[in-house]
C-alpha positions in Angstrom: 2.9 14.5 -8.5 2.0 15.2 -4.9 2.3 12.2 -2.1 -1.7 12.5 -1.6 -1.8 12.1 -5.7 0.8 9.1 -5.7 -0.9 7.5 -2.5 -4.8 8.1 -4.3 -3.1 6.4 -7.5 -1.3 3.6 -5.7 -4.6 2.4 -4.5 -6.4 2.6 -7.1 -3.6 0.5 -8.9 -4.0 -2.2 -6.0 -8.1 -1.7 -6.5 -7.4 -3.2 -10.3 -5.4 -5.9 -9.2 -8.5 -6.9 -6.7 -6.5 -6.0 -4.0 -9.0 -5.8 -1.0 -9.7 -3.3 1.9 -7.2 -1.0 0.2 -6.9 1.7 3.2 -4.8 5.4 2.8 -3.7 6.5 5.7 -1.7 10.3 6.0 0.8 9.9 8.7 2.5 13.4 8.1 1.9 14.7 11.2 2.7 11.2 13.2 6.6 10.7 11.4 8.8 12.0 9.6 9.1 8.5 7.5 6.5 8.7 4.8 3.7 11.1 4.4 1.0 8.1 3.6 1.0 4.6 3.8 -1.0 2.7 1.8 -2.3 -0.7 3.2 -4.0 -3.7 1.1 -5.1 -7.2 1.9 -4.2 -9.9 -1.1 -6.1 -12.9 -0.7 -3.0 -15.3 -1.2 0.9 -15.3 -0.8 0.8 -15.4 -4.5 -1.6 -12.5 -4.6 1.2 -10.4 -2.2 3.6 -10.8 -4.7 1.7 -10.3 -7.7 0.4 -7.2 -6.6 3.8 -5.5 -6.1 5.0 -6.8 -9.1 1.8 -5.1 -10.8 2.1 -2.1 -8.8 5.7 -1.7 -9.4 5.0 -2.8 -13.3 2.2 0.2 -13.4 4.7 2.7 -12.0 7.4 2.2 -14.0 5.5 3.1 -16.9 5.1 6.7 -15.6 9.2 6.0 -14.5 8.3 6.3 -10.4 11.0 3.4 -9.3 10.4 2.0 -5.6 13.5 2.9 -2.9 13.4 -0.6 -1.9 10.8 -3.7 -1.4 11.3 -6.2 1.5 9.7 -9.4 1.8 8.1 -10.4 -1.8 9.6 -13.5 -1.6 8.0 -14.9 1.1 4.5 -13.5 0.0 3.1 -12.8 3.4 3.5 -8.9 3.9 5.8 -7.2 1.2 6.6 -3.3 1.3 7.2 -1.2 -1.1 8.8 2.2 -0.5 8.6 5.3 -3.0 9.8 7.5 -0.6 7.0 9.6 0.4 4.5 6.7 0.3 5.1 3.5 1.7 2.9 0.2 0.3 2.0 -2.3 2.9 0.6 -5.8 1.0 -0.6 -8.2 3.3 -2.5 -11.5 3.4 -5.3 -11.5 5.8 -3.5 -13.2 8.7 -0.3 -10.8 8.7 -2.8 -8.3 8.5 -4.9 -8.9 11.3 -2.3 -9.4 13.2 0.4 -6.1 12.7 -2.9 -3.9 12.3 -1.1 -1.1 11.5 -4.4 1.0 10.9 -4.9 0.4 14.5 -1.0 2.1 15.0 -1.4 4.8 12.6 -5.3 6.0 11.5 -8.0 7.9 13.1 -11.2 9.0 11.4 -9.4 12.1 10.4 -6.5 10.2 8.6 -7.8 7.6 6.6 -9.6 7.0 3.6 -10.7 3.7 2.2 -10.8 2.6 -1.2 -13.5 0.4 -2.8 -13.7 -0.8 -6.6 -16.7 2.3 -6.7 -14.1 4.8 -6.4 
């Protein structure tokens, strides 16, 4: 599986959950740290961690194991690394206020994810 494939299914992973404003971004050409990160809002600390359990959960069963995870404890912005694509699960206040879309996307860069696709 390519990292555009894993990213696209990542999302749509967090799309089932009801993650919201579930955002791909391809930073290949900005690091050398991931090729996409993937970016969703959860609606509550409890929703941040039951998301990466899900996502982690949904993975497994194809046996794609994260690197690491930081922060799913504390339920306000937990990452998830598989290497190549790195989750980003916020609530809406961390969110707003890392906006890492603002760091890292650009028209050209970034697709969006909605529960139509």
């Amino acid at each position: 599986m390519t990292s555009k494939e894993l990213a696209e299914k990542i999302s749509k992973i967090l799309l089932n959950k009801k993650a919201n404003d579930v955002t791909c971004i391809n930073i290949q050409e900005k690091t050398i740290v991931a090729d996409y990160y993937v970016i969703a809002t959860a609606k509550s600390s409890p929703h941040v961690k039951a998301l990466s359990e899900y996502l982690e959960e949904e993975l497994d069963k194809e046996e794609i194991a994260p690197l690491r995870r930081e922060g799913t404890r504390e339920g306000r912005w937990a990452v998830v690394d598989y290497g190549d694509v790195v989750v980003h699960i916020f609530n809406d206040e961390t969110r707003l206020f890392y906006n890492l879309e603002k760091l890292w996307s650009d028209e050209n860069n970034t697709v969006r994810f909605t529960d139509e696709d």
